[in-house]
Backbone bond lengths (Angstrom), bond angles and torsions (degrees), N, CA, C in turn:
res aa  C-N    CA-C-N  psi(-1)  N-CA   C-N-CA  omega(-1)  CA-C   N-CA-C  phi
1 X - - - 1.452 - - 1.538 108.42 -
2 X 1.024 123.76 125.83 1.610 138.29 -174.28 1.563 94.50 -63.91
3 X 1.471 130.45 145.59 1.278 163.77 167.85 1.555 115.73 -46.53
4 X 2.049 103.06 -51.18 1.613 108.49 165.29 1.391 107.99 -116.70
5 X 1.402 85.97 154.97 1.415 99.27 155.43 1.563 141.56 -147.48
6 X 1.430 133.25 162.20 1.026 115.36 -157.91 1.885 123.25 -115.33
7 X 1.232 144.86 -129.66 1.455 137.92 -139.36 1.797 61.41 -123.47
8 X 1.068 127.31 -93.56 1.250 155.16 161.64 1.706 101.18 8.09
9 X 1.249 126.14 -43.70 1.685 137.76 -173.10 1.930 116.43 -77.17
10 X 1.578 106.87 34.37 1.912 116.28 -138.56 1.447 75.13 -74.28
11 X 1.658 147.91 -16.24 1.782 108.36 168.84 1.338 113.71 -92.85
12 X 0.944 134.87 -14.60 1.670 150.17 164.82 2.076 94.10 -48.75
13 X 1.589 102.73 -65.46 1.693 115.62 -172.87 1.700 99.69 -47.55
14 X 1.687 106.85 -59.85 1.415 107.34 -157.60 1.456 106.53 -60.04
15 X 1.531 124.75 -38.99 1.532 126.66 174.33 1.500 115.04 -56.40
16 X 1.314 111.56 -57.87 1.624 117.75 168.31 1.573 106.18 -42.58
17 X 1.081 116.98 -50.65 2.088 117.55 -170.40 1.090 105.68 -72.79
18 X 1.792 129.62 -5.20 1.707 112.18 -153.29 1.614 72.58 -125.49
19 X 1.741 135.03 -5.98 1.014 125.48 166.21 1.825 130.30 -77.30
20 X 1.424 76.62 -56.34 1.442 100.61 171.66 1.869 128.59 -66.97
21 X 1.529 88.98 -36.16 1.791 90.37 172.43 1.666 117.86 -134.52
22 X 1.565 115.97 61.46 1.233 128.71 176.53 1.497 108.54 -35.53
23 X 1.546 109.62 -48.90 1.774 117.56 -172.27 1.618 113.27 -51.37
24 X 1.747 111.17 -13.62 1.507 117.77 -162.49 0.988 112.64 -104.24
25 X 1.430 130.70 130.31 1.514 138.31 -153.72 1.811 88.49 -109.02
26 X 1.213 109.59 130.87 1.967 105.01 -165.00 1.834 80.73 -97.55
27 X 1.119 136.61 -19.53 1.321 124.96 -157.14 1.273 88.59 -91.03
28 X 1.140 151.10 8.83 1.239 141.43 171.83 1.892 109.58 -123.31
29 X 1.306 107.69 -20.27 1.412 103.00 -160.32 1.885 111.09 -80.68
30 X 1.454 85.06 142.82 1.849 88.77 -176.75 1.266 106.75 -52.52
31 X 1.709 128.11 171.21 0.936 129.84 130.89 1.809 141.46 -44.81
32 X 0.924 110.99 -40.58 1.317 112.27 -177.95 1.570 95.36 -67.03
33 X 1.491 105.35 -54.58 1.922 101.66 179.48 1.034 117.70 -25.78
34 X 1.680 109.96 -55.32 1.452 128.72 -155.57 1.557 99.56 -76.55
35 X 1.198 132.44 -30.93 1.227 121.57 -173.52 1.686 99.37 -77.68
36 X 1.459 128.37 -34.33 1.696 120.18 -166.81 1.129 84.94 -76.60
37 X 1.346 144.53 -28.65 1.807 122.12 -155.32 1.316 88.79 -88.42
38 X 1.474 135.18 -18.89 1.533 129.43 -177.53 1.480 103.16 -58.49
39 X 1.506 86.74 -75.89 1.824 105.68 177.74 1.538 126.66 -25.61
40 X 1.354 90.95 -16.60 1.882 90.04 -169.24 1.162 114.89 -125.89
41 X 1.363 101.08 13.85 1.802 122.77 177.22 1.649 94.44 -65.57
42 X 1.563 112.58 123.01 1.549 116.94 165.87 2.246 105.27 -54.94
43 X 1.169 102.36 119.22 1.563 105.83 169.20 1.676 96.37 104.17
44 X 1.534 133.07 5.66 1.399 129.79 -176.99 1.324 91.65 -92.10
45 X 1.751 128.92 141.54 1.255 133.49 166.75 1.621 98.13 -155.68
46 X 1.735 107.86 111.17 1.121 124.16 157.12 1.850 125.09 -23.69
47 X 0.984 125.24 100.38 1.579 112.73 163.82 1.519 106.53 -76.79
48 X 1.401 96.67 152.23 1.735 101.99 177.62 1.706 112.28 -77.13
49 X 1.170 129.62 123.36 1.232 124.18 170.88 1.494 104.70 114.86
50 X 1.043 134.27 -4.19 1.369 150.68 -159.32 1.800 116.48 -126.74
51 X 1.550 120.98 32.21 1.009 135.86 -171.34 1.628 110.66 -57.70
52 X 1.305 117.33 140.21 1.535 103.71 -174.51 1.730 110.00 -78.05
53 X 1.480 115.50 151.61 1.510 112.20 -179.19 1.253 98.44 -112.49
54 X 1.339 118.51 -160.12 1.082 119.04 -177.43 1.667 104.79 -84.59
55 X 1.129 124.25 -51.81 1.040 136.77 169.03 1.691 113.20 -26.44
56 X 1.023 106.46 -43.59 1.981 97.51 -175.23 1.040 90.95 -97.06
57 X 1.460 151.59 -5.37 1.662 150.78 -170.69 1.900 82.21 -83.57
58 X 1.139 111.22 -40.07 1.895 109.90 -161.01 1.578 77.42 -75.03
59 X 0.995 131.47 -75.39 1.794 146.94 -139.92 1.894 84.51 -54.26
60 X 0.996 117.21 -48.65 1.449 131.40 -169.82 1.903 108.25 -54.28
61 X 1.498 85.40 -62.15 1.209 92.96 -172.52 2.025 115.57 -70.37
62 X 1.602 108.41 -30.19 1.485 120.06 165.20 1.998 102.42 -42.47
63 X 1.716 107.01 -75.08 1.035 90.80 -178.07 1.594 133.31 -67.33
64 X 0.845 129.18 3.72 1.814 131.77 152.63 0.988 110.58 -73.66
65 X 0.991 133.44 -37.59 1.794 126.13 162.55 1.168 112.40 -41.02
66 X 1.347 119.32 -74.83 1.512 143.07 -146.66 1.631 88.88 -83.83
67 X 1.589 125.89 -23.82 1.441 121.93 167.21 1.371 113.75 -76.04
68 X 1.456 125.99 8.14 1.204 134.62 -155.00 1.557 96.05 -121.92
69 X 1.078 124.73 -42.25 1.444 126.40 -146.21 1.889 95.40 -103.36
């Protein structure tokens, strides 16, 4: 498993988020939340040009679920 990862990496993110923040229920959590708890994932590094949409915030948040269950 590579060291970084990026907006673009959402089953890599959802495993890292269901590691790092068990206490966090993703079926409830905002977007904006969901993007700082990304950001501050040890091994997360922004590429330039690759801004998150809403669309990979959903894809993101799908796989933390399904990393959950």
């Amino acid at each position: 498993m590579s060291a970084t990862f990026h907006w673009l990496d959402v089953t890599r993110i959802g495993e890292e988020l269901a590691e790092h923040h068990p206490e966090v229920d993703p079926l409830t959590i905002s977007f904006p939340r969901l993007k700082a708890l990304v950001v501050a994932l040890p091994g997360f590094a922004e590429r330039p040009g690759h801004p998150p949409n809403e669309r990979i915030l959903e894809a993101i948040q799908q796989a933390w679920i399904e990393e959950r269950e």
